[in-house]
Structure formats: structure tokens, C-alpha cells
KOLZAPA-849582 format. One record per residue (C-alpha): residue number from 1; x, y, z; chain. Coordinates in Angstrom, 3 decimals, padded with zeros to 6 digits. Layout:
! residues N
site seq: NUM; east: X; north: Y; up: Z; mol: A;
...
***
This chain:
! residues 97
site seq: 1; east: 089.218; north: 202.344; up: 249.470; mol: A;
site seq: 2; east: 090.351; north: 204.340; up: 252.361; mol: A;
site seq: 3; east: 088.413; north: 203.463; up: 256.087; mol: A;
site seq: 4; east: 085.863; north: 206.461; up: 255.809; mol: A;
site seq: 5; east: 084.643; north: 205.025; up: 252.407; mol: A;
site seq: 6; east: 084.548; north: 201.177; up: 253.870; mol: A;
site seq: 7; east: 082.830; north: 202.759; up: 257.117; mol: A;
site seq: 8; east: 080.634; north: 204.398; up: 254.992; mol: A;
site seq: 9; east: 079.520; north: 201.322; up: 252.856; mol: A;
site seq: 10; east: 078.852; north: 199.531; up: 256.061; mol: A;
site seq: 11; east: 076.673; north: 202.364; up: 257.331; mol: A;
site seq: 12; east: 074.653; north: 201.944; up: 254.107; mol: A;
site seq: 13; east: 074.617; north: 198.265; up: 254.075; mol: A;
site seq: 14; east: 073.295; north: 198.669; up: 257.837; mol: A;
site seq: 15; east: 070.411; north: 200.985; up: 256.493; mol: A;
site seq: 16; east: 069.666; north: 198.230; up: 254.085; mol: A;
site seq: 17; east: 069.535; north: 195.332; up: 256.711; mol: A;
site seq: 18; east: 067.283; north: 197.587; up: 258.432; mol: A;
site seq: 19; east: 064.953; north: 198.723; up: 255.860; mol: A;
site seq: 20; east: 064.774; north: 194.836; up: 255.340; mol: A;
site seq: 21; east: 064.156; north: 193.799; up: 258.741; mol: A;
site seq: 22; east: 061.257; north: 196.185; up: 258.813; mol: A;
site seq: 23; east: 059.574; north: 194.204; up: 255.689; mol: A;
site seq: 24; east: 060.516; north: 191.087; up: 257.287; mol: A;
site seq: 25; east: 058.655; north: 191.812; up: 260.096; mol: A;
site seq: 26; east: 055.814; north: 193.565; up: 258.965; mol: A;
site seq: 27; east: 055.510; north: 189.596; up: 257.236; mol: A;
site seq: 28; east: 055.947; north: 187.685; up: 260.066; mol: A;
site seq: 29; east: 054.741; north: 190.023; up: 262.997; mol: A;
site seq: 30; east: 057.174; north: 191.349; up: 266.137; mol: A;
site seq: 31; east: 058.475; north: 187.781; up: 267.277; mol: A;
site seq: 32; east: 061.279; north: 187.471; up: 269.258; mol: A;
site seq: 33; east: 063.492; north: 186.709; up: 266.594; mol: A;
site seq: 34; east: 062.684; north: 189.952; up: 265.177; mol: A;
site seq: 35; east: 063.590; north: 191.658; up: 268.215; mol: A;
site seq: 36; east: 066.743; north: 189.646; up: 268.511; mol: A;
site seq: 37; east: 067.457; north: 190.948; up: 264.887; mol: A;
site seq: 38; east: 067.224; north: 194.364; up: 265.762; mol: A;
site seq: 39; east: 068.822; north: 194.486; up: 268.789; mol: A;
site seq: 40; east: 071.858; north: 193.300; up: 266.982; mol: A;
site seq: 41; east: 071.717; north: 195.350; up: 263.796; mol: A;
site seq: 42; east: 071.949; north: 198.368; up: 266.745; mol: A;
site seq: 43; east: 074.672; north: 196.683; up: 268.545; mol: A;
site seq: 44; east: 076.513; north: 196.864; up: 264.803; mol: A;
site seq: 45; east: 075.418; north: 199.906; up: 264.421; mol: A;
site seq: 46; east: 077.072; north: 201.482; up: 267.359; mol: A;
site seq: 47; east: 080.146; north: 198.904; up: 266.724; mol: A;
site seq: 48; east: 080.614; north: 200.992; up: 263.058; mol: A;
site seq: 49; east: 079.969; north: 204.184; up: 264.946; mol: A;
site seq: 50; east: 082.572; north: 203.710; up: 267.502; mol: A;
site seq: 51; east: 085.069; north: 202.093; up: 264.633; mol: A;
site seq: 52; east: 084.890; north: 205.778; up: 262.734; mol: A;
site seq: 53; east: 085.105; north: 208.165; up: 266.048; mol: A;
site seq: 54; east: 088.226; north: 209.748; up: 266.159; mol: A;
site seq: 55; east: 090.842; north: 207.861; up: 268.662; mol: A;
site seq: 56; east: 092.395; north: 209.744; up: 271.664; mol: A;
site seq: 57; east: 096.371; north: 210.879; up: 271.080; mol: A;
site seq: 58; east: 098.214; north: 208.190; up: 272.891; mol: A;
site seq: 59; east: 098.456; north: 209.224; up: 276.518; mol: A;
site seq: 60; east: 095.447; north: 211.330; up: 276.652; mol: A;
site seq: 61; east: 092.164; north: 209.732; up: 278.013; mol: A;
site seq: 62; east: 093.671; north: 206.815; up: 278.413; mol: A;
site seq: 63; east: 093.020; north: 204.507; up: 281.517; mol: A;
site seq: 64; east: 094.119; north: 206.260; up: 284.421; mol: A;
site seq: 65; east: 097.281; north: 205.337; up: 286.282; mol: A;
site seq: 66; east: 096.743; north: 203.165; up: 289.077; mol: A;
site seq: 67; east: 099.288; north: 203.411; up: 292.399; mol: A;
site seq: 68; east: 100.339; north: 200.241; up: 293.271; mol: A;
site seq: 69; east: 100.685; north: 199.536; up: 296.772; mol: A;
site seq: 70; east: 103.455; north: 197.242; up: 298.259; mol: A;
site seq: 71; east: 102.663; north: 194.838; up: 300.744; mol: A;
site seq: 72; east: 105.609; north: 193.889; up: 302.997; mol: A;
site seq: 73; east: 106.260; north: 190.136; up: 303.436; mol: A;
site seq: 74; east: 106.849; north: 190.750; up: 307.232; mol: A;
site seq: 75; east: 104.203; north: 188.569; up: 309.652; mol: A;
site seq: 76; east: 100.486; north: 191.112; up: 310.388; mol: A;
site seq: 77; east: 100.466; north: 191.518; up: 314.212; mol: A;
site seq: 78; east: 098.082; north: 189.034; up: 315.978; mol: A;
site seq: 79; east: 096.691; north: 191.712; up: 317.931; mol: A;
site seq: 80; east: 094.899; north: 192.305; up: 314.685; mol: A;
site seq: 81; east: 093.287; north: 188.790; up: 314.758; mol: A;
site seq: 82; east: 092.289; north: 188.369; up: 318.802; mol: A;
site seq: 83; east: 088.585; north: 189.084; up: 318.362; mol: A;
site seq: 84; east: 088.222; north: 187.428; up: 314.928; mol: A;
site seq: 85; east: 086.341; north: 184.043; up: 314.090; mol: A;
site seq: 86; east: 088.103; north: 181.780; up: 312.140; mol: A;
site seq: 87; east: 086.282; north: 181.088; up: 308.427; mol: A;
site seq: 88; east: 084.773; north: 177.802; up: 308.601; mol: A;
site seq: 89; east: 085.394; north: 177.020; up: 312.146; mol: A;
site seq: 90; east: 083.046; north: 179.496; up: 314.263; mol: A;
site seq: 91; east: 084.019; north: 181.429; up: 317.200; mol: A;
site seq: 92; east: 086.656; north: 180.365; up: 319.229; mol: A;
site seq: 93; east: 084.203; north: 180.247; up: 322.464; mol: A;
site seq: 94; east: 081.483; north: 178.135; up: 320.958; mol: A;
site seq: 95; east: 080.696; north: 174.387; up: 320.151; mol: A;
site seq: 96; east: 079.583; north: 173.457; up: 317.397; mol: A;
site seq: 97; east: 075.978; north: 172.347; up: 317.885; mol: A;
***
């Protein structure tokens, strides 16, 4: 069987689970379990849907490039840090109470 025929089998086994469900619960009433049920026969649902849509030619759509940046390994110039508190300790003009 080619994937559009075993894609297609799962769609129709999906419609069964469904059709099922929907006598279950019309049994038991809308518990949570049913809910639970449902909510994961649509999460397969959309898994088989998104298994059959077409994939993007390689390149195309794909994530987009992200620009590294380079950090030098040089020291940061403490001018940067003479205003700054240090993390845990407080402010360098206060006690601690």
C-alpha cells in the first residue's frame, strides 16, 4: 500500500473511533474521560492531517537562518559595572539589615 492509501485507512479508522466515542458517551454521559477521549482522537486527527500535507522542497520554509554573533574573550570594561549591585550581595553602600 502506498502512504495515501495507509493515510487514508487511518482517516477512516479515525471516523470509526469517533462514531464510537459518540455511542460510548451517549452510554455513559460527558465525563471527563470522554472529553479526554476526544481531545485525543483530534490531536490524531490533526497528527494524520499534518503526516499527508505536502512537505516544503528542502531549503524553502525552512527555519530561518540565525546570525550568530561572536563574543570576544577580551575582559568587559568596569566602567560598565560602577553603578551595578552585585546579585546576592545588595548594593555596595548598604548593610545588610
Amino acid at each position: 500500500m502506498s502512504l495515501k492509501d495507509e493515510l487514508t485507512d487511518l482517516q477512516q479508522c479515525l471516523d470509526r473511533l469517533d462514531r464510537t466515542v459518540l455511542r460510548v458517551a451517549a452510554e455513559v454521559g460527558d465525563s471527563l474521560e470522554i472529553r479526554r477521549i476526544r481531545t485525543d482522537a483530534a490531536h490524531l486527527r490533526e497528527s494524520v492531517a499534518l503526516l499527508g500535507a505536502p512537505t516544503p522542497a528542502a531549503g524553502a520554509g525552512g527555519p530561518p537562518r540565525v546570525e550568530l554573533i561572536t563574543i570576544p574573550d577580551a575582559p568587559y570594561d568596569s566602567a560598565l559595572w560602577t553603578d551595578s549591585d552585585d546579585e546576592g550581595l545588595g548594593a555596595r553602600d548598604r548593610h545588610a539589615p
